[in-house]
VMD Tcl script that builds the backbone (N, CA, C; Angstrom):
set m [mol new atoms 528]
animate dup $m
set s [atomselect $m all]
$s set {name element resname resid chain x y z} {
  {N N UNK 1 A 0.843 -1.176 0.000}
  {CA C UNK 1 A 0.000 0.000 0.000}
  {C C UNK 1 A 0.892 1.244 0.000}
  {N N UNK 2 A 0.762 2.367 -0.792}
  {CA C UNK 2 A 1.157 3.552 -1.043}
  {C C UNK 2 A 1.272 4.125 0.144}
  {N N UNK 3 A -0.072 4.351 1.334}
  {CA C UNK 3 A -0.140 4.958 2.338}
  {C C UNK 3 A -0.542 3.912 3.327}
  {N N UNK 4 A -0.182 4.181 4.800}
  {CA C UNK 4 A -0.381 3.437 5.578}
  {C C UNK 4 A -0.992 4.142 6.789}
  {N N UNK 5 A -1.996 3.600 6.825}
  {CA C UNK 5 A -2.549 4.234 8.114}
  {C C UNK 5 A -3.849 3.178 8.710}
  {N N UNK 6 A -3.695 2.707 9.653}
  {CA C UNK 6 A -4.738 1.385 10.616}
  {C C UNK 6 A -5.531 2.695 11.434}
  {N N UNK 7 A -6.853 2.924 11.581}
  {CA C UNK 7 A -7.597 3.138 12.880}
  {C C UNK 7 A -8.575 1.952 13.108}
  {N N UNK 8 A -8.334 1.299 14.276}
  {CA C UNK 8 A -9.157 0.962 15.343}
  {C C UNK 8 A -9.321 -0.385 14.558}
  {N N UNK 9 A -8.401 -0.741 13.477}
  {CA C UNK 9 A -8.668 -2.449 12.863}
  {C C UNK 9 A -8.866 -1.728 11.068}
  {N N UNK 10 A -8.928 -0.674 11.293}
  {CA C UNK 10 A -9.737 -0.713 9.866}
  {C C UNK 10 A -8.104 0.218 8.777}
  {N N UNK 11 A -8.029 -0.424 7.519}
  {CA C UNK 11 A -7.384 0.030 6.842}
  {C C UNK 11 A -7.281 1.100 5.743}
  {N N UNK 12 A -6.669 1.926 5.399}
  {CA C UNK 12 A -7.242 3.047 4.693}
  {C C UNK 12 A -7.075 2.233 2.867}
  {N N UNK 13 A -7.477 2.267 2.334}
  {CA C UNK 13 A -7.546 2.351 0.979}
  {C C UNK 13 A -7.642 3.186 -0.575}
  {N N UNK 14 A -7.997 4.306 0.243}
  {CA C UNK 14 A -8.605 5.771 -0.901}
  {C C UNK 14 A -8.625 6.498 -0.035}
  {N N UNK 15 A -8.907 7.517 -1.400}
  {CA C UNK 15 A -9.474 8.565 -0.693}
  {C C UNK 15 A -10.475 9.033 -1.508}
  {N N UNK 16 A -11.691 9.709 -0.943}
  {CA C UNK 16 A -12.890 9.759 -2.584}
  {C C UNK 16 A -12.376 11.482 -2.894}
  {N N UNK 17 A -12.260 11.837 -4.092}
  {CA C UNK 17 A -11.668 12.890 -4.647}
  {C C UNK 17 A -12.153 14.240 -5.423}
  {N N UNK 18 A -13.407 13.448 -5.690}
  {CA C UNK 18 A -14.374 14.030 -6.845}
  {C C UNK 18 A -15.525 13.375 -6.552}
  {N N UNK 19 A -16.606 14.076 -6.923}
  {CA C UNK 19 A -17.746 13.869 -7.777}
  {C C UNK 19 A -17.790 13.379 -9.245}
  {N N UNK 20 A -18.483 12.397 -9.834}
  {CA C UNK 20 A -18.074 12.291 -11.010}
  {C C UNK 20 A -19.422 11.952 -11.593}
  {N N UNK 21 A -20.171 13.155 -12.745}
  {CA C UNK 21 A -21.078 12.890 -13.506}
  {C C UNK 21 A -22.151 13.460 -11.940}
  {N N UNK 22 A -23.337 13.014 -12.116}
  {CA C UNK 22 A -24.442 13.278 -12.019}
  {C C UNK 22 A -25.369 11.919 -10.907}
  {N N UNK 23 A -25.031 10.947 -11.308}
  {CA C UNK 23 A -25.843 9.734 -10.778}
  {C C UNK 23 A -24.759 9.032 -9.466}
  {N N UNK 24 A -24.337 10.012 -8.793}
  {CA C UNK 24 A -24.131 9.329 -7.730}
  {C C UNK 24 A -22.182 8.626 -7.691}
  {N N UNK 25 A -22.115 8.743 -8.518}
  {CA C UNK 25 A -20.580 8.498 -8.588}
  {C C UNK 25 A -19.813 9.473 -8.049}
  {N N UNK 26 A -18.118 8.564 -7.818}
  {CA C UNK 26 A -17.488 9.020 -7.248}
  {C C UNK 26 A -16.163 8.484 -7.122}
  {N N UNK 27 A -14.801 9.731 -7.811}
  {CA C UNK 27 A -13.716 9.172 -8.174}
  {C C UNK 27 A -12.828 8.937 -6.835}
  {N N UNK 28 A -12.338 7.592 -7.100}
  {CA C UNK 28 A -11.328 7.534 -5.809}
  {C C UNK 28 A -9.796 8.116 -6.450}
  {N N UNK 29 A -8.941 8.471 -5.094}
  {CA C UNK 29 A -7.286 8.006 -4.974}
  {C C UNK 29 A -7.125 6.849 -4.570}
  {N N UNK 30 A -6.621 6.084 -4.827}
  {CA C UNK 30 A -6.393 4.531 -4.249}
  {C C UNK 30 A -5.049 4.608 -3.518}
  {N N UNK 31 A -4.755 3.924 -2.739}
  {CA C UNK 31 A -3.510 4.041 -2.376}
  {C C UNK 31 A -3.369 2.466 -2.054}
  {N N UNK 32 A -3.890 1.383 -2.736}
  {CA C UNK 32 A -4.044 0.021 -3.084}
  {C C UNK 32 A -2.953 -0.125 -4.021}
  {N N UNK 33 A -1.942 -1.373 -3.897}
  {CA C UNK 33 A -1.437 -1.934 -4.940}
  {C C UNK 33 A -2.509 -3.034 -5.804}
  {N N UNK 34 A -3.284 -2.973 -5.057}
  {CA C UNK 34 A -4.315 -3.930 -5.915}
  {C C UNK 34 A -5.675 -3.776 -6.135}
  {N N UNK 35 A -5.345 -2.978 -7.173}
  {CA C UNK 35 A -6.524 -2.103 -7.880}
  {C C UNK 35 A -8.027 -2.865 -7.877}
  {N N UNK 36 A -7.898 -4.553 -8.445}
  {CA C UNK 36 A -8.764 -5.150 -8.610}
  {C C UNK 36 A -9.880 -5.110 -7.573}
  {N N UNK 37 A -9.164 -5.238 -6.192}
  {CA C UNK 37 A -9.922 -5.194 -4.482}
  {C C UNK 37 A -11.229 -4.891 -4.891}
  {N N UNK 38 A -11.323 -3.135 -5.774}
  {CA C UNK 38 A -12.320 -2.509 -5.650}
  {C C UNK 38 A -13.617 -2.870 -6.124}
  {N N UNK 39 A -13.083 -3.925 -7.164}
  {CA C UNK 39 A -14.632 -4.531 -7.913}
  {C C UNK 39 A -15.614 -5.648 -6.736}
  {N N UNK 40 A -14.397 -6.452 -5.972}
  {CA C UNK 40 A -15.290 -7.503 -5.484}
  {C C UNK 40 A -15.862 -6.672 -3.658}
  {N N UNK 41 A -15.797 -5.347 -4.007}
  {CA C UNK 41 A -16.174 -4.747 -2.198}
  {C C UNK 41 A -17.538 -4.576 -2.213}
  {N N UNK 42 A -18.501 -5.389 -1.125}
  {CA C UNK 42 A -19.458 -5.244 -1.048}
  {C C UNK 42 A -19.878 -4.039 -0.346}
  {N N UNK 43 A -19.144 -3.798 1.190}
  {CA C UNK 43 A -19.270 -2.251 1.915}
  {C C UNK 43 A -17.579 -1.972 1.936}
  {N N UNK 44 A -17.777 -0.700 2.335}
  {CA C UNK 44 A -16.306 0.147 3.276}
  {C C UNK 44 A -16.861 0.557 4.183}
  {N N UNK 45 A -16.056 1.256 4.791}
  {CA C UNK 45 A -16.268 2.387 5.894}
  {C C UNK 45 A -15.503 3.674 5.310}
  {N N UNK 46 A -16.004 4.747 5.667}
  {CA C UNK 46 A -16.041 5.564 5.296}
  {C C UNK 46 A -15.789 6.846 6.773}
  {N N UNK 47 A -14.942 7.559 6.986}
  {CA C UNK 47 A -14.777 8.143 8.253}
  {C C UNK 47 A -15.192 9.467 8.413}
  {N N UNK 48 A -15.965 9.538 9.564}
  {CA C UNK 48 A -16.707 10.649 9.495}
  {C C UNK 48 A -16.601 11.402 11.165}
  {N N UNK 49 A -15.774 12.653 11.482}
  {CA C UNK 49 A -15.759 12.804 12.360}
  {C C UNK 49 A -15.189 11.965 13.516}
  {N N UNK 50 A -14.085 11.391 13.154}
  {CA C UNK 50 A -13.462 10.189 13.944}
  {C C UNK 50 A -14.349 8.754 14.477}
  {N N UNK 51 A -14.963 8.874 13.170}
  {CA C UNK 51 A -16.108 7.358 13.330}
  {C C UNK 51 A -16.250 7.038 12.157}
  {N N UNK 52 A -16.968 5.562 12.299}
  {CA C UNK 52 A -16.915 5.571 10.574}
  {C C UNK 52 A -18.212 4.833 10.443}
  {N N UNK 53 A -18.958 5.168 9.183}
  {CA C UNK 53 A -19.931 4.793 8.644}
  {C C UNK 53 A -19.837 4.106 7.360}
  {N N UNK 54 A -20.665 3.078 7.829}
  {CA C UNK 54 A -20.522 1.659 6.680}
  {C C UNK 54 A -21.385 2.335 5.468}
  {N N UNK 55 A -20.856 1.982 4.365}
  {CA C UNK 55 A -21.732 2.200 3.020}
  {C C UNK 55 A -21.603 0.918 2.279}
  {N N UNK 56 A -22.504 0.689 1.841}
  {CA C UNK 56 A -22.813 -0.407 0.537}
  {C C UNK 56 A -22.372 -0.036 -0.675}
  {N N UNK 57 A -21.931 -1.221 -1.233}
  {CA C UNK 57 A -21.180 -0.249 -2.637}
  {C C UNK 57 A -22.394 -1.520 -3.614}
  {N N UNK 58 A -22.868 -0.309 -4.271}
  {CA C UNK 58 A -23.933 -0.589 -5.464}
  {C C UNK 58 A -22.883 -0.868 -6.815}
  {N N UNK 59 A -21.691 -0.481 -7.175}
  {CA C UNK 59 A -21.475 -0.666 -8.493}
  {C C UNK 59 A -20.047 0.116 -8.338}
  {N N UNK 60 A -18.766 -0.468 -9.193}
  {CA C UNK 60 A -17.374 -0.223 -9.471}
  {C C UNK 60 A -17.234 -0.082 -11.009}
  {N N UNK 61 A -16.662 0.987 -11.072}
  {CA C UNK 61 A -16.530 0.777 -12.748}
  {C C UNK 61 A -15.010 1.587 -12.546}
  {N N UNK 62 A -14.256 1.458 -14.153}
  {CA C UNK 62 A -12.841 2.035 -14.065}
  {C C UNK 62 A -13.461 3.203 -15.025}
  {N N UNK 63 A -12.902 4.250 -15.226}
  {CA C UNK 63 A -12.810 5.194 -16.103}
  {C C UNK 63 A -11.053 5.560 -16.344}
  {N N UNK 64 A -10.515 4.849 -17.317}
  {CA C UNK 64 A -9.197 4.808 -17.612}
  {C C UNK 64 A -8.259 4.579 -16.401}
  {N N UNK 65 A -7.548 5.250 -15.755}
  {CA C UNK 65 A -7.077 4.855 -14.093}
  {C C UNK 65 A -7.392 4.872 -12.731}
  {N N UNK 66 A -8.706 5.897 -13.185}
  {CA C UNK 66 A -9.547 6.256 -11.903}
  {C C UNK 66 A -10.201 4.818 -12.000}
  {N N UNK 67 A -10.789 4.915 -10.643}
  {CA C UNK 67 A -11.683 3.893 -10.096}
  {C C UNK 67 A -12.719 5.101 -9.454}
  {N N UNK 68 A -13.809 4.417 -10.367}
  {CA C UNK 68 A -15.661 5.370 -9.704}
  {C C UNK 68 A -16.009 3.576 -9.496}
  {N N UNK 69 A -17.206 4.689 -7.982}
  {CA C UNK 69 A -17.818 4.123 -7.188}
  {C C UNK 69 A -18.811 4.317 -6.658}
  {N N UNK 70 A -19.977 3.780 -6.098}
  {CA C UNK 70 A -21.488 4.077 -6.269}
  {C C UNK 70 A -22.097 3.800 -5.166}
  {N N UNK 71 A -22.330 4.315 -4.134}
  {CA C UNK 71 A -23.293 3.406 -2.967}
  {C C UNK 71 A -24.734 3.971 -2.914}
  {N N UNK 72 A -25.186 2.438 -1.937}
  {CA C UNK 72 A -26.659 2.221 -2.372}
  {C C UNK 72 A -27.215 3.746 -1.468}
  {N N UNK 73 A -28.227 4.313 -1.980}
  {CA C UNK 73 A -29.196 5.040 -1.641}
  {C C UNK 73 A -28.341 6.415 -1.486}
  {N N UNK 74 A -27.106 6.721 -2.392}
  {CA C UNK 74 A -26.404 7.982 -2.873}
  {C C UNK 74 A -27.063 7.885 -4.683}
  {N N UNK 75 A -27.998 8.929 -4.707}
  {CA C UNK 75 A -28.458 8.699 -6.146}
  {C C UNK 75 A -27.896 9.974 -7.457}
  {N N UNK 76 A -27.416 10.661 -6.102}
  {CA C UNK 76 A -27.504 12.217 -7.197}
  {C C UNK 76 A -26.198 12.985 -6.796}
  {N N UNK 77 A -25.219 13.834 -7.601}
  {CA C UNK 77 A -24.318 14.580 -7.474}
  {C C UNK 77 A -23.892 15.357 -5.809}
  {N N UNK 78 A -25.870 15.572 -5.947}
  {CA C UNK 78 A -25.555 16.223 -4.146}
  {C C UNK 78 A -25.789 15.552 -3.579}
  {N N UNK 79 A -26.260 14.151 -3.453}
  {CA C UNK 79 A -26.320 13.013 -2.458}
  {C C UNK 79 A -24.613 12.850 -2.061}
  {N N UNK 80 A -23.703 12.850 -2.506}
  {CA C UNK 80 A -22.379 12.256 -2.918}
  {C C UNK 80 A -21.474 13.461 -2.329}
  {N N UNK 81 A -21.836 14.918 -2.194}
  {CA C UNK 81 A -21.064 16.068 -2.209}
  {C C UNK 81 A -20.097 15.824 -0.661}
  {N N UNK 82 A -21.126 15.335 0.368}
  {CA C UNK 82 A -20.633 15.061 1.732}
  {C C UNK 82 A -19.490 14.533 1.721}
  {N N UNK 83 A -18.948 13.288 0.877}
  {CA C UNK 83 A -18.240 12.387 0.915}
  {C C UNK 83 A -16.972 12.463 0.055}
  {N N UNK 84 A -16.588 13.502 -0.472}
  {CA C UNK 84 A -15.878 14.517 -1.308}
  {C C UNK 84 A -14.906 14.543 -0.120}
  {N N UNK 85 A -13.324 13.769 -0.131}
  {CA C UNK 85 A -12.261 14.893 0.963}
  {C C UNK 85 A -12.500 13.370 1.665}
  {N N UNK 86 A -13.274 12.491 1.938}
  {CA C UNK 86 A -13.076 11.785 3.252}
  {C C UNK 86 A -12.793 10.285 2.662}
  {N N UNK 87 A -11.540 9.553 4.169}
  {CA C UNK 87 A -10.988 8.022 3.540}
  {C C UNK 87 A -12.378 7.314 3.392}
  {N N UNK 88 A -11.526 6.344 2.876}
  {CA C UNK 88 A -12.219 4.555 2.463}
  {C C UNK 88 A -11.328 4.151 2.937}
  {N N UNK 89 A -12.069 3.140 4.002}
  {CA C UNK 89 A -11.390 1.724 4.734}
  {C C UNK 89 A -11.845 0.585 4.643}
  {N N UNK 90 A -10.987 -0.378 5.075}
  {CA C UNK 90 A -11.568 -2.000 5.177}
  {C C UNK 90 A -10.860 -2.320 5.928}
  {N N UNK 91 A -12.218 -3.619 6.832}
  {CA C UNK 91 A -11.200 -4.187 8.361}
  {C C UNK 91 A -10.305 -4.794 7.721}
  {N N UNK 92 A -9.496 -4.712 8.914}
  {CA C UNK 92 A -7.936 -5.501 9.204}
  {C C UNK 92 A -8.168 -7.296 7.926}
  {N N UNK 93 A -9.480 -7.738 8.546}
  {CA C UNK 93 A -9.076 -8.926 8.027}
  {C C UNK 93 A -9.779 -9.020 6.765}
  {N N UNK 94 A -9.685 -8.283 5.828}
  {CA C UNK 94 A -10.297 -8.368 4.625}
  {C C UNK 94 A -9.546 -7.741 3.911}
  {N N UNK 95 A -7.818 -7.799 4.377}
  {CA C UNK 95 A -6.804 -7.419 3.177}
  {C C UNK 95 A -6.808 -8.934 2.457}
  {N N UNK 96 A -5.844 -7.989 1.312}
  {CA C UNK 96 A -5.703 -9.223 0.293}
  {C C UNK 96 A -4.507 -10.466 0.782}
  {N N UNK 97 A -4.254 -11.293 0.503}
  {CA C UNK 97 A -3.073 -12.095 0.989}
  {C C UNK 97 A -2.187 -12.275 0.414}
  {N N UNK 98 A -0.888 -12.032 1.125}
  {CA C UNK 98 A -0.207 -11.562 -0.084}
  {C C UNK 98 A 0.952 -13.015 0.234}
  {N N UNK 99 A 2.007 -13.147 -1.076}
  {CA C UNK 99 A 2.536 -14.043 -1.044}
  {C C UNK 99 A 3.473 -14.425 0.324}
  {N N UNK 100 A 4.393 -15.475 0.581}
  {CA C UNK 100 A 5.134 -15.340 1.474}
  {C C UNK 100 A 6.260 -14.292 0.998}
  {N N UNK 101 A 7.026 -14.101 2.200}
  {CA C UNK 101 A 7.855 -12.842 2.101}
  {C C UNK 101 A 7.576 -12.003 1.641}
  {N N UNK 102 A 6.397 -11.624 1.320}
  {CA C UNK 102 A 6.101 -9.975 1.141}
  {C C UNK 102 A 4.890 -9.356 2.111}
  {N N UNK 103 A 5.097 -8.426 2.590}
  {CA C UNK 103 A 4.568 -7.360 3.254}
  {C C UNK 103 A 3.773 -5.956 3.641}
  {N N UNK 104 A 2.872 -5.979 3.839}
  {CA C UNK 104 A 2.351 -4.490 3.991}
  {C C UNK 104 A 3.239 -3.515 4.592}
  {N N UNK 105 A 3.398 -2.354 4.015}
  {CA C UNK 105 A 4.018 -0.989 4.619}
  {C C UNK 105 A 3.192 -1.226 6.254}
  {N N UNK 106 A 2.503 -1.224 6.531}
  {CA C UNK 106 A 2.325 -1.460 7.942}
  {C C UNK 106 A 2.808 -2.302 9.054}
  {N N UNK 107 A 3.117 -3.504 8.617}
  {CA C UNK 107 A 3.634 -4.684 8.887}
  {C C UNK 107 A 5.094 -3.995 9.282}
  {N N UNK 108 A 5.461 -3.409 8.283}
  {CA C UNK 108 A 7.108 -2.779 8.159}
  {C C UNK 108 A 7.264 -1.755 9.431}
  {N N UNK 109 A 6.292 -0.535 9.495}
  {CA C UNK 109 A 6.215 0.004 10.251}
  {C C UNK 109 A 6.481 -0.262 11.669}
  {N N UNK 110 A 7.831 0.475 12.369}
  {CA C UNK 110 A 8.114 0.107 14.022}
  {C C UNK 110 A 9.008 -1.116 14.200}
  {N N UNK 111 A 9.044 -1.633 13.237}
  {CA C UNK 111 A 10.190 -2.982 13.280}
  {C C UNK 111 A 11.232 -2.575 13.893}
  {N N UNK 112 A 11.975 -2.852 14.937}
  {CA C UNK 112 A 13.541 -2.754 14.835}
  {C C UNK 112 A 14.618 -3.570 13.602}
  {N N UNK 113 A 15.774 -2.639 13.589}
  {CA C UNK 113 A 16.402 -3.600 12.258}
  {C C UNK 113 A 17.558 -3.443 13.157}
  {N N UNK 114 A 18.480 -4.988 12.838}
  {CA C UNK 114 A 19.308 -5.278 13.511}
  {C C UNK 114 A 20.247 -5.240 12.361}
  {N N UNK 115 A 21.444 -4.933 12.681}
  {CA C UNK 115 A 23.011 -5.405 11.779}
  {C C UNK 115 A 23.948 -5.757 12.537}
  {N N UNK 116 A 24.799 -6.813 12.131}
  {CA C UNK 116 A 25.771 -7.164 12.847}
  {C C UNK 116 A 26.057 -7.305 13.997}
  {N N UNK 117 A 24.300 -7.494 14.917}
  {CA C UNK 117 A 24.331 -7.645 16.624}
  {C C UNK 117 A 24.116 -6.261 16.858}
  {N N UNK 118 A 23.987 -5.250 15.881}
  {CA C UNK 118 A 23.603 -3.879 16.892}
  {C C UNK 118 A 22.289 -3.525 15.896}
  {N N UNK 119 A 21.623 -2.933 16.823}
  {CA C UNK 119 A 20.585 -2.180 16.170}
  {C C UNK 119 A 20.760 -0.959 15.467}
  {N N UNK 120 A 20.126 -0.401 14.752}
  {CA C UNK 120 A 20.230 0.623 13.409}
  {C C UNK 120 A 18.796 1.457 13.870}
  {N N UNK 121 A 18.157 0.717 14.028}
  {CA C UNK 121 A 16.869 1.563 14.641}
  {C C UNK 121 A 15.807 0.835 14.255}
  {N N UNK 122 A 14.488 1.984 13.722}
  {CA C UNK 122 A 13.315 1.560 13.754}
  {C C UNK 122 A 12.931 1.564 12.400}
  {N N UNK 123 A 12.115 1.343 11.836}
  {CA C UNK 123 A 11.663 1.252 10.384}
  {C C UNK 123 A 10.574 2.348 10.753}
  {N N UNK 124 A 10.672 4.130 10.023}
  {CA C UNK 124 A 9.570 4.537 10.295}
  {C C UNK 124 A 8.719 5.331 9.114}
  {N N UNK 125 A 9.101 4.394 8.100}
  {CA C UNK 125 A 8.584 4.814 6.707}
  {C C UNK 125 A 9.504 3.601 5.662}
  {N N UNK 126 A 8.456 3.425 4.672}
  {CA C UNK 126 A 8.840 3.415 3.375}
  {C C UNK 126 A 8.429 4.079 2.120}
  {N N UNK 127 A 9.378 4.317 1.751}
  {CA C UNK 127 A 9.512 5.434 0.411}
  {C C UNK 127 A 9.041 4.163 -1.096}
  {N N UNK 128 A 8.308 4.249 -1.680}
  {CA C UNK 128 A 7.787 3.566 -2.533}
  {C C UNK 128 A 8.482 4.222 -3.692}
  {N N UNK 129 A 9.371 3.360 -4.583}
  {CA C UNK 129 A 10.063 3.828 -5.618}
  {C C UNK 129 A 10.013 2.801 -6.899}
  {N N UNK 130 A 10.266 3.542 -8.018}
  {CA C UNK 130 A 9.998 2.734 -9.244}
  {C C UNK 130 A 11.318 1.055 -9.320}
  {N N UNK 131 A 12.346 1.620 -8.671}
  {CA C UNK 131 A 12.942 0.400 -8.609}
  {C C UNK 131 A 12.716 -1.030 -7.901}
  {N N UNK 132 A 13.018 0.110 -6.273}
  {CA C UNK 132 A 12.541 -1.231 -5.323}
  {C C UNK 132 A 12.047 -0.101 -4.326}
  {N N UNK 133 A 11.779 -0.387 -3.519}
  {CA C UNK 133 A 11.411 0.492 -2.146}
  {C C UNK 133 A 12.326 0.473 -1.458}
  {N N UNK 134 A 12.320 1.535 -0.320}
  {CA C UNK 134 A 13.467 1.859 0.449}
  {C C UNK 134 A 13.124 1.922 1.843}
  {N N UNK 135 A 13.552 1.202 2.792}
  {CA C UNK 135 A 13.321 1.363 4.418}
  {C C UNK 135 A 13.899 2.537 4.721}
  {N N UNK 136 A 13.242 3.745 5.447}
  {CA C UNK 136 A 14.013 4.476 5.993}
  {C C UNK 136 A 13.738 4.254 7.188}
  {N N UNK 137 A 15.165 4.169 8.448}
  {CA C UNK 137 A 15.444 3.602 9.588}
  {C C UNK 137 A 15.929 4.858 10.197}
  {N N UNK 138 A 15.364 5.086 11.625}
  {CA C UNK 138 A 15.950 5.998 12.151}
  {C C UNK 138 A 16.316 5.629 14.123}
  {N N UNK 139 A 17.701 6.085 14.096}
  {CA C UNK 139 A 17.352 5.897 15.463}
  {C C UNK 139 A 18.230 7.360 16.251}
  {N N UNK 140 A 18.170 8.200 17.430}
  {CA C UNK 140 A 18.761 9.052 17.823}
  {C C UNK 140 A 19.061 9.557 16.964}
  {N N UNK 141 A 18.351 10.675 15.746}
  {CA C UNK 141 A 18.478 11.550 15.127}
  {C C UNK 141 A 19.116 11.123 13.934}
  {N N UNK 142 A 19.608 10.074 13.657}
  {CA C UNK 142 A 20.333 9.291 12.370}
  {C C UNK 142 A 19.220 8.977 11.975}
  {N N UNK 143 A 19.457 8.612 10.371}
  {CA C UNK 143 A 18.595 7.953 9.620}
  {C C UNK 143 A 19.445 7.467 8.060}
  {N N UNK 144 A 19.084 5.810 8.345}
  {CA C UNK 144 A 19.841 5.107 7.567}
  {C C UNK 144 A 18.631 4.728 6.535}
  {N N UNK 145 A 19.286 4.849 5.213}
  {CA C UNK 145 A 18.488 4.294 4.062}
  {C C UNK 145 A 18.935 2.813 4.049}
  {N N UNK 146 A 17.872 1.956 3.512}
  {CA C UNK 146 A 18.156 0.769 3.142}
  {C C UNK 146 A 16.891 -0.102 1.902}
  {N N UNK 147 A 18.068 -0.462 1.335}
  {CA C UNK 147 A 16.943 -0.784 -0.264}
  {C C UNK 147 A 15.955 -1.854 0.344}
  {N N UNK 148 A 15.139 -1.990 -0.082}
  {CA C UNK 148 A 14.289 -3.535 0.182}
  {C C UNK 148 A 14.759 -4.297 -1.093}
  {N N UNK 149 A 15.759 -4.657 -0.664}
  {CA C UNK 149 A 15.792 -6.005 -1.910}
  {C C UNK 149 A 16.724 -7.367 -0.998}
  {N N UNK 150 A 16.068 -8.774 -1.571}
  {CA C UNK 150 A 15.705 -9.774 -0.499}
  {C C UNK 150 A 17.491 -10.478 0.178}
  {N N UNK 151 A 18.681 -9.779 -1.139}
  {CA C UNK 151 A 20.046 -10.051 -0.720}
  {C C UNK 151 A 20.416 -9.119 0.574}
  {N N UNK 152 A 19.436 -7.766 0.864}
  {CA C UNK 152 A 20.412 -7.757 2.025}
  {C C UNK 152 A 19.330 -8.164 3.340}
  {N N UNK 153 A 18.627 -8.869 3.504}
  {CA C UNK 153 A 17.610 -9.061 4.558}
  {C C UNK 153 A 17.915 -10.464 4.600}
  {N N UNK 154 A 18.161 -11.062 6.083}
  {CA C UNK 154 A 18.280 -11.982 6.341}
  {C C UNK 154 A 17.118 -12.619 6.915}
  {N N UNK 155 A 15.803 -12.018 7.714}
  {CA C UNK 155 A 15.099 -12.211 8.622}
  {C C UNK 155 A 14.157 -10.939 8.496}
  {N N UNK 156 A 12.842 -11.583 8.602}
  {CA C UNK 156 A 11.779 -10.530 9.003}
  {C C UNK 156 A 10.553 -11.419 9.969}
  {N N UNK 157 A 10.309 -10.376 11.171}
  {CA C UNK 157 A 9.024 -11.089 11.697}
  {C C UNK 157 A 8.236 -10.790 12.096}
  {N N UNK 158 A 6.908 -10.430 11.373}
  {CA C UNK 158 A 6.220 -9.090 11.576}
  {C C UNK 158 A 5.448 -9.323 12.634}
  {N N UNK 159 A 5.173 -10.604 13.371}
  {CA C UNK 159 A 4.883 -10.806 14.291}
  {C C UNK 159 A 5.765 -10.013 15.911}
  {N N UNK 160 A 7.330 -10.360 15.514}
  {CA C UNK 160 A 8.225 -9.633 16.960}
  {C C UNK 160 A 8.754 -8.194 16.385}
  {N N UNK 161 A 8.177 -8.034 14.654}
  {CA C UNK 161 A 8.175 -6.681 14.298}
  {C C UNK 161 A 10.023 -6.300 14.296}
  {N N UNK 162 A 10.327 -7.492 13.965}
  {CA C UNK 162 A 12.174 -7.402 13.791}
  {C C UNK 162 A 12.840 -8.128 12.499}
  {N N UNK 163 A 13.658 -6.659 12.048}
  {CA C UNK 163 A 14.255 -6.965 11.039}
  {C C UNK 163 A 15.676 -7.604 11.446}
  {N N UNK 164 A 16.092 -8.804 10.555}
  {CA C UNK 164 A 17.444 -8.916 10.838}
  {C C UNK 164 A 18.595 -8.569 9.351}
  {N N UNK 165 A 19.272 -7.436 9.274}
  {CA C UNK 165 A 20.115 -7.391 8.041}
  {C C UNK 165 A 21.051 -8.344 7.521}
  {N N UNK 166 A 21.316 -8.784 6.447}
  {CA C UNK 166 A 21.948 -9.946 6.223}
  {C C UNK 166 A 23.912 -9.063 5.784}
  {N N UNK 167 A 24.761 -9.991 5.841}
  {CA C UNK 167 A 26.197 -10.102 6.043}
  {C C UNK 167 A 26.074 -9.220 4.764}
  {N N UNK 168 A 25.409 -9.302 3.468}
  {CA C UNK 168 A 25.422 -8.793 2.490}
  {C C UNK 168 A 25.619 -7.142 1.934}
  {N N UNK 169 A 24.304 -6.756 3.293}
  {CA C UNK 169 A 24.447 -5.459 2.959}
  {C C UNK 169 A 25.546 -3.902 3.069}
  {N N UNK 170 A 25.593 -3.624 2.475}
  {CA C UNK 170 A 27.215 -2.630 2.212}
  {C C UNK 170 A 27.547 -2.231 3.759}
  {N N UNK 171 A 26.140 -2.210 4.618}
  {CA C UNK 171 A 26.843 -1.672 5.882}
  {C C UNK 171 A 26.703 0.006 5.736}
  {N N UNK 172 A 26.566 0.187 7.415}
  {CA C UNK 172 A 26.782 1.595 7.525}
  {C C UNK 172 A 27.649 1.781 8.569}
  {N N UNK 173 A 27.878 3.245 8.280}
  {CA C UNK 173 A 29.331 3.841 9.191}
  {C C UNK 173 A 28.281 4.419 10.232}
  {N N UNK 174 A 28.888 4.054 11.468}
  {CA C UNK 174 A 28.682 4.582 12.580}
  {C C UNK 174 A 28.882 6.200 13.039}
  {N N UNK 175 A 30.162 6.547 12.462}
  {CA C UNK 175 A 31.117 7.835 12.400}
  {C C UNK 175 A 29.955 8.778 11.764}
  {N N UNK 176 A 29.523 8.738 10.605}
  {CA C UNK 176 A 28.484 9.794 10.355}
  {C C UNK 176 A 27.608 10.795 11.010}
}
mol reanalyze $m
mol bondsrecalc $m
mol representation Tube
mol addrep $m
């Protein structure tokens, strides 16, 4: 996922952006690597005032990269205007599953990463890039980049939320 953000179990997915047309539609931002999600969603939640309200989704259609979206008993442009500016979520357990060794940016989030028996810090972002993605690790005002690619990772456990770096990676200087 592009963006990462959990409240209370529930995951963010979009954001609705627009109005689109007349009958109740409505363009998302996705921040989904998996665009498809959106066709088979029966409800979301939708957050309103630090709560969230379930909507039924009547109908998904693509319009070239956008993804429009339709819920039941939103019929008209100004039925829809409210919902303009605010996320789309889905609980915790109705992400997609993803293969072994790969991970949600959330999952990543707060990990400690270990090298060579010392810690490097915390994982408190990833930077999503056309190559590979990048852990940025920070601990006491340092902040170490590190590629996500699977030669320098020896260990991940998103369960004890600990990275272990493998012998591979170039290493960082302490001295910096």
């Amino acid at each position: 996922m592009k963006h990462c953000r959990i409240v209370d179990g529930f995951i963010l997915i979009a954001r609705i952006v627009s109005v689109y047309g007349r009958d109740g539609f409505l363009r998302l931002s996705s921040f989904s690597d998996f665009p498809d999600r959106f066709f088979k969603l029966k409800t979301v939640s939708v957050e309103f005032y630090a709560s969230f309200k379930q909507l039924k989704v009547e109908k998904v259609k693509s319009d070239g990269q956008d993804i429009l979206i339709k819920f039941e008993k939103f019929d008209s442009d100004r039925d829809v205007e409210v919902l303009v500016g605010k996320d789309v979520y889905i609980p915790e357990d109705k992400l997609v599953k993803l293969p072994a060794n790969t991970y949600f940016i959330h999952d990543l989030i707060g990990s400690k990463v270990i090298f060579k028996g010392v810690e490097l810090g915390t994982i408190e972002d990833v930077m999503v890039l056309p190559a590979n993605d990048v852990y940025v690790i920070r601990k006491e005002g340092k902040e170490v980049l590190v590629p996500a690619v699977s030669e320098f990772i020896e260990s991940f456990s998103a369960d004890e939320k600990l990275m272990v770096l493998s012998g591979n990676y170039p290493g960082y200087d302490d001295e910096d």
